[in-house]
N, C-alpha and C positions, 0 to 999 in steps of 0.2 A: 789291556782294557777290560774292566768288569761289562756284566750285559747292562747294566742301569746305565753307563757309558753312552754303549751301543744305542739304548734304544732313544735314550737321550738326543743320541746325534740326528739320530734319524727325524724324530721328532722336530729337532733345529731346522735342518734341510727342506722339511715341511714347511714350516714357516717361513724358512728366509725366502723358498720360490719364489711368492710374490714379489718380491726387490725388483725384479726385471721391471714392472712395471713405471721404475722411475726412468726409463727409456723414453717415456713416450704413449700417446695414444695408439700405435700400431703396434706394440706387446700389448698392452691393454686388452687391446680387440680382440686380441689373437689369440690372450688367453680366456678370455672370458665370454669371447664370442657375442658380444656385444656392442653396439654403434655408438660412441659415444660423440654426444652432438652439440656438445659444447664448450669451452674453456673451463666454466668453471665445474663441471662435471669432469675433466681429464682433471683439473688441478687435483679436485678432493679424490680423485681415485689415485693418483700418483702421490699423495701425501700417504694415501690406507698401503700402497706398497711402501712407505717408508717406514710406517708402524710394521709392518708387521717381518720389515730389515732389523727394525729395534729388536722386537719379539724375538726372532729368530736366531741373531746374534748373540741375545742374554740365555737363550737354551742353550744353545753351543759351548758358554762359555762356563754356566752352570752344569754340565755335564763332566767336565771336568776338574769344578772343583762343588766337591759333595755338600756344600754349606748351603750353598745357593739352589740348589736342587730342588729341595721342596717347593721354593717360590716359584722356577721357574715351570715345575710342572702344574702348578695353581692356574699360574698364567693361560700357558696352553691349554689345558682343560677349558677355562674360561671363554678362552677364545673361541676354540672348535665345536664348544658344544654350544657356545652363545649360536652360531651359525647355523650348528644342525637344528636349532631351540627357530631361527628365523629361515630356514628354510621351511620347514616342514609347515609352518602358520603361514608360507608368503602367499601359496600358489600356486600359479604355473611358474615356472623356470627352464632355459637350456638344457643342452647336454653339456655342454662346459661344465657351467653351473653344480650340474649332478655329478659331475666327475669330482669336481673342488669339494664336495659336501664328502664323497665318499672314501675324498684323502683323507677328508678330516677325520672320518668313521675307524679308519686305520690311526690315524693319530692318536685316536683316543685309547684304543684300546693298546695302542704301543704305550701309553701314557699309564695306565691299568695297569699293564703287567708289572712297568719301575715301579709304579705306587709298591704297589704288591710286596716288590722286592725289595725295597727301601726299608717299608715296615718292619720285614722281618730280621734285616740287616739290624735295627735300632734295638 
């Protein structure tokens, strides 16, 4: 396994996390430490873990085949800095919250270094 592989996977595993939340409101909670107080507040939170089982799947599986690669580091990029882009404008927030913002802060820059190495691979 090359490190663009590695860091790839990693980056997958980042994303697929979220998946648990199609469990249920009580992973929800658990992970995110917050009360969710309605039906349709669990529904659209357990649909955002099923994107981001899509997400995370299509990292994984572009990790090991190098075609799909660049897309799927676009993606991720997109995603975790879209977050860290609405975290930092939200407010106040948890420490949950702040933990998920600071996977993503590792994700990105796991995401930096493939770039990096991709490039110079081309």
């Amino acid at each position: 396994m090359n490190v663009i592989t590695i860091l790839l996977v990693l980056v997958g595993l980042i994303n697929l996390a979220p998946i648990l939340g199609l469990l249920g409101a009580a992973k929800l909670n658990d992970a995110y430490a917050i009360k969710l107080v309605s039906n349709d507040l669990i529904l659209l939170m357990r649909h955002r873990a099923l994107l981001f089982g899509i997400l995370g799947g299509f990292i994984l599986y572009a990790a090991f085949e190098p075609k799909y690669q660049s897309a799927a580091m676009l993606m991720a990029l997109i995603s975790m800095a879209g977050f860290l882009v609405l975290m930092l404008g939200g407010g106040e927030y948890n420490a949950a919250l702040k933990k998920v913002m600071l996977i993503d802060i590792v994700g990105i820059v796991l995401l930096g270094i493939a770039a990096i190495l991709k490039f110079k691979a081309a």
